[in-house]
N, C-alpha and C positions, 0 to 999 in steps of 0.2 A: 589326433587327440587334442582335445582344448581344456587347460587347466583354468580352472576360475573359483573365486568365491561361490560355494553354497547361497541361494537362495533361502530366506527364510521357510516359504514354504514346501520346500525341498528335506526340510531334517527329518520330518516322523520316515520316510524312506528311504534318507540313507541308513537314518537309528537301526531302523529291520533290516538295512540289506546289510550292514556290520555284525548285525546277531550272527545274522544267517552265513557271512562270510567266516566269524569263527566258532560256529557251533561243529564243523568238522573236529576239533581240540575236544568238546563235551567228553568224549568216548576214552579219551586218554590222562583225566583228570578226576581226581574227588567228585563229587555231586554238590557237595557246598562250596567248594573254589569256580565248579562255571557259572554257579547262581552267584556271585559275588564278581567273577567277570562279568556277566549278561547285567549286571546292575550298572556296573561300571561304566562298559561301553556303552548304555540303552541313556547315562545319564546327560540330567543338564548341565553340566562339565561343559559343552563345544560350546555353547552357548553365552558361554559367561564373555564379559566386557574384558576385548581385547585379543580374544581368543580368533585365533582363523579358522573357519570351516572350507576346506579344499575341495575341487571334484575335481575327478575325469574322465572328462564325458568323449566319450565316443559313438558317432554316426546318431547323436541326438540323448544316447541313452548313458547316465551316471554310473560309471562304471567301476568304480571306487570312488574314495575318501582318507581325506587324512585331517588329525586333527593339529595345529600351532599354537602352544601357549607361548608369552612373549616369556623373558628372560625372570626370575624371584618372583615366579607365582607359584600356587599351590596348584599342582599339575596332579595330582595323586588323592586329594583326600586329607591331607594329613601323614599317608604314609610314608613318603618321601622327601628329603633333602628340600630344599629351594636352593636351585644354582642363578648366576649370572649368566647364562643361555638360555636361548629355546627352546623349549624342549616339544618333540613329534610324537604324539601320542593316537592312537584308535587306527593305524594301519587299517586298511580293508578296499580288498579288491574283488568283487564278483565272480564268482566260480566260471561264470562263462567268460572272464576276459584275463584270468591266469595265464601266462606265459604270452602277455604281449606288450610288458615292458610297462605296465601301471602302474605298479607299487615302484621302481628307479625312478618314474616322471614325478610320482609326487613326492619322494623324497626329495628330488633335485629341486623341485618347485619351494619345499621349507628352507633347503640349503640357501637357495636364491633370494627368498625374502630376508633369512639371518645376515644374510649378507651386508644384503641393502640398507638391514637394521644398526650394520656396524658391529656387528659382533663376531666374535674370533673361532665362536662353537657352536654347534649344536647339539643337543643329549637326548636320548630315550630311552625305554624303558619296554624289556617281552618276557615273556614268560620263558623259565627254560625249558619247558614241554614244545616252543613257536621254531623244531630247528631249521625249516622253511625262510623264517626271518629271520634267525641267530646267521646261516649260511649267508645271506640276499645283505647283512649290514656288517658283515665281514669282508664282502665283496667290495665295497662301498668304500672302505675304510674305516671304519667304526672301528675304536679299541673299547674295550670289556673296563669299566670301573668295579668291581665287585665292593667297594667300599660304599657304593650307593646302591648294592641291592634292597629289596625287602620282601618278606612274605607276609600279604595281607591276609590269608587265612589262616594260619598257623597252622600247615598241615605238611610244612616241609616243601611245600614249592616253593622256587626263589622266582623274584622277577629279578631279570638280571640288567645292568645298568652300562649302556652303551655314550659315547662323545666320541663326536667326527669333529677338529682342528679345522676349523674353513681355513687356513693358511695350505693345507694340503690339498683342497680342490680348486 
């Protein structure tokens, strides 16, 4: 597995292969909170100056993505807090390369550039309907903030508000 920056002309496929990694959610959620995901993830958020766009490509092919905003940026919209970390945003790893250790390598991968960057945390943000991800950054070490959740549609879903202490990894 080779972790690297995204190519420019690499995002309209990863933008789709992130849909399509969490449209399996669609079926468990409102009809206007996945249209307000699918906005989110689809947007130009990764894009923005300063931000990291991650792969991991495996035997040639992108086989997930992850997104890095640097530390007090608007990682959310508006909706969210601005911390003095990281924060790891748009997880997504292609149906066909689940359970081979994708989603840990690029988490390890944001852990490692926070590092580098000198900083003591890293923070993110899942849905509580993702408990796929709630489990996989519990395992990780990730403790729960609920003081930085929010719910952007006002429909009773919370996204729930995780930070890993890089002193512990």
């Amino acid at each position: 597995m080779i972790l690297r920056d995204a190519a420019a002309e690499e995002l309209a496929y990863i933008r789709e292969q992130r849909i399509e990694a969490y449209r399996e959610h669609a079926r468990s959620i409102p009809e206007a909170h996945w249209q307000a995901l699918e906005r989110a993830i689809s947007s130009g958020a990764d894009a923005q100056p300063g931000v990291d766009l991650i792969v991991a490509e495996i035997d040639g092919a992108i086989a997930g993505s992850v997104v890095l905003f640097p530390a007090d940026t608007d990682a959310y919209g508006g909706q969210a807090d601005r911390q003095d970390y990281p924060e790891i945003r748009m997880l997504a790893v292609s149906s066909d390369y689940r359970g081979r250790g994708v989603a840990s390598a690029l988490i390890d991968e944001c852990v490692r550039r926070a590092k580098a960057s000198g900083h003591r945390a890293i923070g993110l943000h899942t849905g509580e309907f993702m408990k796929d991800a709630r489990q996989l950054y519990g395992k990780l070490g990730f403790e729960r903030l609920p003081q930085y959740d929010f719910q952007p549609a006002d429909d009773g879903i919370t996204v729930m508000a995780f930070r890993l202490a890089l002193d512990k990894v």
